[in-house]
N, C-alpha and C positions, 0 to 999 in steps of 0.2 A: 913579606911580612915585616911589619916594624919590629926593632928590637924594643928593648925596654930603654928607659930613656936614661941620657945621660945624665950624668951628675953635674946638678949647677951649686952655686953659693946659695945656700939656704938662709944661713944663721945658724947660729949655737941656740938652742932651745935650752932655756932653766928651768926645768920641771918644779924648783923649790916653789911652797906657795899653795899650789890648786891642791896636791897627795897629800895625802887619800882621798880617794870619792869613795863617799860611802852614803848606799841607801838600805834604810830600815825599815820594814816593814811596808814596801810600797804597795799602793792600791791604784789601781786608774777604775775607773763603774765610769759608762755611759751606755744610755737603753734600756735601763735595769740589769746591763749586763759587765759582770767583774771582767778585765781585760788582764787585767797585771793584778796580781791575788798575793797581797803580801810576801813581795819579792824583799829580801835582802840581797846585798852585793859591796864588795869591796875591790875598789882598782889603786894599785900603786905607783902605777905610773911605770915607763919604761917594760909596757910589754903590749905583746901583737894578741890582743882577746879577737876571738871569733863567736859571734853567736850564731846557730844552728839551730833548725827545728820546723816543722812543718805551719803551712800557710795557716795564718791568726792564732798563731801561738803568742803572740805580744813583741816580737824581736824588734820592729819597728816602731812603735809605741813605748818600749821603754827607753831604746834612741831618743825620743824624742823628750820621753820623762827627765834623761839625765843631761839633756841640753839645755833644759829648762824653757822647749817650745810650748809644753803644756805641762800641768800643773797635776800632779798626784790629788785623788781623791781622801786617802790617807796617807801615813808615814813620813816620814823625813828623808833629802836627801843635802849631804854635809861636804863640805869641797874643805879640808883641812882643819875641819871642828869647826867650820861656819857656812852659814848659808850665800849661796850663789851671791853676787856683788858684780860691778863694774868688772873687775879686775880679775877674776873668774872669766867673766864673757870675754873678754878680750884675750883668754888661753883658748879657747875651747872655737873647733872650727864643724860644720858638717855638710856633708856629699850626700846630696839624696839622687834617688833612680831614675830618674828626670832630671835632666838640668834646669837651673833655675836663675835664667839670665834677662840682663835688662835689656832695652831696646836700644842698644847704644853698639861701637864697635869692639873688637876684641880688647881690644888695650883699654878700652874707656871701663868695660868692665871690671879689669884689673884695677886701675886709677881709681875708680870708684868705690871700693872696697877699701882700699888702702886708707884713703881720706877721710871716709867714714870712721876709721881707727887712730885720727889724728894722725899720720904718716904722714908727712909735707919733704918738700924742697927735693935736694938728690936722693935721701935713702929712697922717698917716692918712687922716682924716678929707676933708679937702681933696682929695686924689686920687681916693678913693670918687668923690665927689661930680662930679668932672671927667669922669671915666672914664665912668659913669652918663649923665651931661650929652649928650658927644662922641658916644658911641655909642646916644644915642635912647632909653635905657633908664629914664630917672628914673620912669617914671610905675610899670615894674616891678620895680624895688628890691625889693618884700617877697615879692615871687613866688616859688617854688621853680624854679629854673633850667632843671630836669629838663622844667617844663613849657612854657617855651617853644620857638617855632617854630624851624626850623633855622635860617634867616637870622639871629633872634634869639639864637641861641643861637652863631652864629659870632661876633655881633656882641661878644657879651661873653668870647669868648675872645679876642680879639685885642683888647678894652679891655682887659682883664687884663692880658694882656700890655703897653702901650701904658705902664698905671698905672707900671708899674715902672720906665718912662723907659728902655729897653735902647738901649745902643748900636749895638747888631747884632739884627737881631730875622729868624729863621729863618720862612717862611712855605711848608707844604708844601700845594699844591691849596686853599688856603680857599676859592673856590670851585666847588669841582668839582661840587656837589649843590644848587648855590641858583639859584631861578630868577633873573631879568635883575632886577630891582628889588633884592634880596638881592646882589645880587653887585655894583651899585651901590654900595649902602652901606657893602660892607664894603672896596670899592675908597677907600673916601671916609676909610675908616682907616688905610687903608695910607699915603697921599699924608699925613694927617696926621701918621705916624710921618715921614713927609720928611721935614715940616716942620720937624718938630722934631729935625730932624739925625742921624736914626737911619738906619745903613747898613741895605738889606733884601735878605734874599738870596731870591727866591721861583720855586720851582717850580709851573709851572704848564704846561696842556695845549690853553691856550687863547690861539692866537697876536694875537689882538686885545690879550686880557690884556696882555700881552708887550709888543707893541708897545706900548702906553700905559706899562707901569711899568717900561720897560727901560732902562739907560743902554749894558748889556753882555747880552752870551749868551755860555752856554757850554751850549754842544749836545756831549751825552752820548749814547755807542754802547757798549753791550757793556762797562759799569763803567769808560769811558774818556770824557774829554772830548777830540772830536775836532774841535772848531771854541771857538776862544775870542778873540772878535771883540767891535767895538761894533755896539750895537743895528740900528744903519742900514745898514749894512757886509753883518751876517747876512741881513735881510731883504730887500736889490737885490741881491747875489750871493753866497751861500752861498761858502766853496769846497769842502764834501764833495762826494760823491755822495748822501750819506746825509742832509745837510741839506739838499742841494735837490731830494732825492725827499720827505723830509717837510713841508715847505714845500707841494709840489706833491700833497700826500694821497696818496703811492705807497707801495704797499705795500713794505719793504726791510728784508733781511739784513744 
């Protein structure tokens, strides 16, 4: 089994700037149907959020709300008393359940990301190679990405990510589809991004997960966050009914 992975040079992450995110009163509606039902929410940055809560609860749709993929049907959401910007996107990084790579090889996708961020000459070059390092990948640099394993293929989405240095780095399900060695490793990324002082907000289905990378929960019901508690708090006494039927694997409305 892989260990978790070692520590490369990241960078110093400066949280000043993006903190607080804060959204008010959020709405997503598509279908005629409310998904995320006037959620409020406030992150400060420098801490491990877990969201929890059963399938189309909104966990992954409001990810995607505060990445600014898709656009709230109502409310506001605020990155230090203003709205999303250049300079916002260029904190903010995200892992979704599927990797989402280009046709190109390992490193070219690395390369490619950097570039796109304006990143030129040796830092370029230096992140590649850190990125590559951290995530186990150096020996498949020239490989076409398409063809590695899933694990391997999470691995370099979430270096990708990583290279970029994000302040907030969004992680939805990474992994939901990898067996226990794969999900080692990519847990061994995540703790990395800690380290290196990036706030992480991750959805996941696996309350072991959770427990290791949580500081906070927010347990989600019906596009509403109905428990938002620290980590230890949630796990010895829920106070929904809903959080502690699903804790206890019961099936609930």
């Amino acid at each position: 089994m892989l260990d978790a992975a070692p520590q490369h040079r990241l960078g110093s992450v400066d949280r000043a700037g993006i903190f607080p995110l804060v959204a008010e009163g959020l709405v997503f509606e598509a279908g005629g149907r409310r998904l995320v039902d006037g959620l409020d929410l406030r992150l400060d940055g420098a801490e491990r959020v877990v969201i929890l809560g059963p399938n189309g609860a909104g966990k992954s749709l409001l990810l995607k709300l505060l990445d600014g993929l898709v656009a709230p049907s109502a409310g506001r959401i605020a990155w230090n008393g203003r709205p999303a910007d250049m300079a916002v996107r260029a904190a903010t990084a995200m892992v979704f359940q599927r990797p989402v790579l280009l046709r190109r090889s390992v490193a070219a996708n690395l390369d490619h990301a950097l570039a796109a961020r304006g990143i030129n000459g040796v830092e370029r070059r230096q992140r590649v190679g850190d990125a590559l390092a951290m995530a186990r990948l150096s020996p498949l640099a020239a490989q076409p990405a398409r063809l590695l394993s899933g694990g391997e293929q999470q691995r370099l989405a979430l270096a990708r990510a990583l290279a970029l240095q994000p302040r907030l780095l969004f992680l939805d399900e990474p992994t939901a589809s990898l067996d226990p060695a794969s999900t080692l490793a990519v847990e061994g990324l995540i703790e990395a991004a800690r380290h290196a002082g990036a706030a992480t907000v991750l959805v996941t289905h696996d309350r072991g997960q959770a427990r290791r990378h949580a500081d906070r929960i927010l347990f989600m019901q019906s596009g509403r966050v109905v428990e938002d508690t620290p980590a230890d708090a949630f796990f010895d006494r829920p106070r929904s009914a809903a959080g502690r039927a699903y804790l206890e694997g019961r099936i609930f409305v």
